[in-house]
C-alpha positions, -999 to 999 in steps of 0.1 A, spaced: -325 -726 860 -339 -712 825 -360 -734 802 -356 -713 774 -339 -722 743 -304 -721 744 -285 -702 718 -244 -706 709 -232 -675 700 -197 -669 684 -181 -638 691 -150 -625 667 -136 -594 686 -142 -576 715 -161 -548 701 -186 -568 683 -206 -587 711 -241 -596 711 -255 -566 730 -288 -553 724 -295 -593 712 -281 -606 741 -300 -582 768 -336 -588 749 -325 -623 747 -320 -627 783 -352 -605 791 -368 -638 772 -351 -667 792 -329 -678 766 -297 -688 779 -269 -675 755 -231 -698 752 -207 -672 738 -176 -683 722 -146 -659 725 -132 -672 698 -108 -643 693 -96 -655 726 -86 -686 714 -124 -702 725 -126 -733 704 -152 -732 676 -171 -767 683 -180 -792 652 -214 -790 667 -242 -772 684 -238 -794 718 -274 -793 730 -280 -755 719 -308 -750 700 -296 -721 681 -265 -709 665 -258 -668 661 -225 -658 644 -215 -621 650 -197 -592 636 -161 -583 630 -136 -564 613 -120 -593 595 -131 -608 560 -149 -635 560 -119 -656 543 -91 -638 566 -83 -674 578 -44 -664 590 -57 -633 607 -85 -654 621 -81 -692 620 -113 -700 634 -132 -691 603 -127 -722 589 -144 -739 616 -171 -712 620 -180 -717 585 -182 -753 587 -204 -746 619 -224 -727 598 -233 -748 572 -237 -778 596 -270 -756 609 -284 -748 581 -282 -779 567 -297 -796 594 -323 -770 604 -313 -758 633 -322 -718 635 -292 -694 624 -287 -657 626 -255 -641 610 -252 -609 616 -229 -587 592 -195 -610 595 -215 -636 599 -241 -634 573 -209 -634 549 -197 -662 563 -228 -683 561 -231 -671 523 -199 -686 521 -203 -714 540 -229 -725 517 -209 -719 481 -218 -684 481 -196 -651 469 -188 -628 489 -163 -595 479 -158 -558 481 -191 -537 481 -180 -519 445 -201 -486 460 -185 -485 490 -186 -486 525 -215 -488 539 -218 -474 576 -243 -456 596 -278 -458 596 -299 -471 567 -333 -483 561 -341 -519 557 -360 -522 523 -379 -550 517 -384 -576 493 -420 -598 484 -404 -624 502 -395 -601 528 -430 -589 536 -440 -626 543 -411 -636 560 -414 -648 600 -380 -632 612 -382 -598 590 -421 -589 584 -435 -556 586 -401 -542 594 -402 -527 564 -383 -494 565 -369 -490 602 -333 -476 604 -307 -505 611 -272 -498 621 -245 -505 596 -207 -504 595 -190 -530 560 -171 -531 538 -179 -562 520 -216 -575 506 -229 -610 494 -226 -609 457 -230 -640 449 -260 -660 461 -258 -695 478 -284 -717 456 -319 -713 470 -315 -681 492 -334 -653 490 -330 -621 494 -351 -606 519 -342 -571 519 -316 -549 495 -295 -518 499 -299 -485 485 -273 -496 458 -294 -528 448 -271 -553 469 -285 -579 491 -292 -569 527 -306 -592 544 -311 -632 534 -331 -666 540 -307 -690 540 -324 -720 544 -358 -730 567 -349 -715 597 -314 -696 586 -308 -661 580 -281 -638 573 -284 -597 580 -260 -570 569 -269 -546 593 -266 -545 633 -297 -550 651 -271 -561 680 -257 -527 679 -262 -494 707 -246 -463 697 -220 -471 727 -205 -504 703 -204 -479 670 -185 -453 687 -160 -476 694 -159 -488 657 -153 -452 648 -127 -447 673 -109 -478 658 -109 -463 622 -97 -428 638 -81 -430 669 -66 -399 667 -101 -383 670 -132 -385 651 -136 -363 618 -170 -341 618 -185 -373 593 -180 -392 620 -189 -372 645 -225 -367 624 -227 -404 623 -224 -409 657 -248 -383 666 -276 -394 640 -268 -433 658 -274 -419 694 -304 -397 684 -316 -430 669 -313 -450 704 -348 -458 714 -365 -456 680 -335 -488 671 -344 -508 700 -378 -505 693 -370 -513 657 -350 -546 666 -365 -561 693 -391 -579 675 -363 -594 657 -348 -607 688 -384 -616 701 -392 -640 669 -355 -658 665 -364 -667 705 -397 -680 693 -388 -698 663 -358 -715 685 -379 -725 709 -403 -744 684 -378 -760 670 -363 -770 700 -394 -791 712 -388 -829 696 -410 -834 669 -416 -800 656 -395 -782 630 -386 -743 628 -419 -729 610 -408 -717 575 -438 -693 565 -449 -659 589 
């Protein structure tokens, strides 16, 4: 039986699951609970002995509440982390959702769709953060619509888009939200291509896919340490006594 941390993971659709995360995850000993929610999984008031909560991806807004009627419970999920400490990765979806969670705004990206590969840039407080540090640069997968316009009061942004927008965020001690997809192989876009198109992929998309799969090996290099330091920082916090650290 593991003695890792233990991480509840929500899942919103089947062609968002943890993936890469999960696999480095599981290389660690962490023992991952995922909720199928889109299958009707009940979204719990509480983390239930995990030490760790990671919200995924998904095609819906992150106020679609008739076309996903967990969200309201996710969200209230979310904030209960934060706001008691517990460590929290939202990952695209959920990095909007935790925004929102915590009296954040989140809308329409007024440049556009973002989607494909794009380097993280950033911030001062990025460069000293303990989750993102000295990632500065590295292609990250992305695929949205909408963007955090609105800050929650005392996030900071960790990293920004080309466009200015916020990319990634600290959203509390041990909380962060992250537009991109460090989750993501080229195997999981293709099939959010396919979705948009399925009568075939246009030659954009075709380039996008190809620059994603030529990116394999250099992206799980990229992302790994992510995975590596949320395991670490969970299983800190997950020994009585000792809080998530808050400084790199």
């Amino acid at each position: 039986m593991s003695t890792g941390p233990r991480l509840l993971v929500v899942q919103h659709e089947p062609d968002a699951p943890v993936g890469w995360l999960g696999e480095w995850w599981s290389d660690l000993g962490v023992t991952l609970t995922v909720v199928r929610a889109d299958r009707g999984q009940r979204v719990s008031e509480g983390l239930h002995g995990h030490d760790g909560l990671v919200v995924l991806g998904g095609a819906m807004g992150c106020s679609d509440d008739a076309l996903a009627p967990w969200l309201p419970a996710t969200r209230r999920l979310l904030a209960h982390a934060v706001a008691t400490g517990v460590p929290t990765l939202g990952v695209c979806l959920g990095h909007q959702l935790a925004a929102v969670a915590l009296r954040g705004a989140v809308t329409r990206n007024p440049s556009g769709r973002t989607v494909g590969l794009v380097p993280v840039r950033l911030t001062a407080a990025g460069a000293d953060d303990p989750l993102l540090s000295g990632l500065d640069g590295l292609p990250a997968v992305h695929y949205n619509d909408d963007v955090v316009l609105g800050l929650p009061d005392g996030a900071e942004v960790l990293a920004t888009l080309p466009d200015g927008r916020p990319q990634a965020l600290r959203l509390g001690p041990a909380a962060w939200g992250v537009q991109f997809h460090p989750e993501t192989s080229p195997e999981i876009f293709g099939t959010w291509l396919r979705w948009d198109s399925p009568d075939g992929l246009t030659p954009e998309q075709e380039d996008l896919l190809d620059s994603v799969t030529g990116a394999r090996e250099v992206l799980r290099a990229a992302w790994r340490p992510l995975a590596e330091r949320f395991a670490a920082i969970t299983a800190r916090s997950s020994v009585p006594g000792r809080a998530a650290p808050v400084t790199s």
